[in-house]
N, C-alpha and C positions, 0 to 999 in steps of 0.2 A: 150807912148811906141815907141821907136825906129823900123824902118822898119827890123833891123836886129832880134831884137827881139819881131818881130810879126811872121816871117820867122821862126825860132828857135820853136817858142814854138806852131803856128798854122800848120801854111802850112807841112812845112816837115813829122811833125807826119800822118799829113792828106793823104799826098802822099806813104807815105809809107805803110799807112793800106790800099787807093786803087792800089797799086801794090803786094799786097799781095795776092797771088793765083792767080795773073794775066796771064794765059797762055789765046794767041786769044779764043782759043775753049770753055772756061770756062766764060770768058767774055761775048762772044756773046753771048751763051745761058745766060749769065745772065739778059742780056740788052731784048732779044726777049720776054724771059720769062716775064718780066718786061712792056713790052709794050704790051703783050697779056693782062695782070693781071691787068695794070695799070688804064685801061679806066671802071673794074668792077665797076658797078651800084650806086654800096653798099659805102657811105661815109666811112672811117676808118679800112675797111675790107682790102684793099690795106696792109696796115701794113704788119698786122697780118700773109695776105696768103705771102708777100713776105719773110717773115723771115720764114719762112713753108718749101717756095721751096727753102730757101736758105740754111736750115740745113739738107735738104731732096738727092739734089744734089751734097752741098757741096761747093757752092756757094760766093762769094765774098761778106759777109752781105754789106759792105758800099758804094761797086759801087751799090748794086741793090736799096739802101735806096736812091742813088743820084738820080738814075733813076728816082725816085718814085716821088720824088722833082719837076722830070722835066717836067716829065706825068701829072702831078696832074690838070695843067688848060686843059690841052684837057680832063680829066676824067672831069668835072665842066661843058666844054661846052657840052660834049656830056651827060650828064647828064638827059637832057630835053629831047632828044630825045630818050631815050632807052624808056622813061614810054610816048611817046604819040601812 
């Protein structure tokens, strides 16, 4: 694949669905909400509650799914310590 047509067919689409309902205010609450939720206990539960608040607020599903992406080793490390 050509870089023009990895552009074309990844990236743009990609950008285009995380600017989708992008106002700052909607954002932010998506990312905080995201970093409250993110470090929860519970393996796999992360998902589930983020697609929850993201259809409950109205939420940007795929900036909060990146989030969740980014969260996920500090949910891992803190892991250990929530159950000592």
């Amino acid at each position: 694949m050509s870089q023009n047509t990895i552009q074309r067919k990844i990236i743009l689409p990609l950008v285009s669905l995380l600017k989708q309902g992008a106002e700052p205010s909607r954002l932010s609450l998506a990312l905080a909400s995201d970093s409250f939720i993110g470090v929860f206990p519970v393996l796999g539960i992360a998902t589930v509650a983020f697609a929850g608040v993201a259809a409950l607020y109205r939420l940007n599903l795929p900036a909060i799914q990146l989030a969740n992406y980014l969260v996920f080793p500090m949910q891992i490390i803190l892991f250990s310590l929530f159950f000592m």
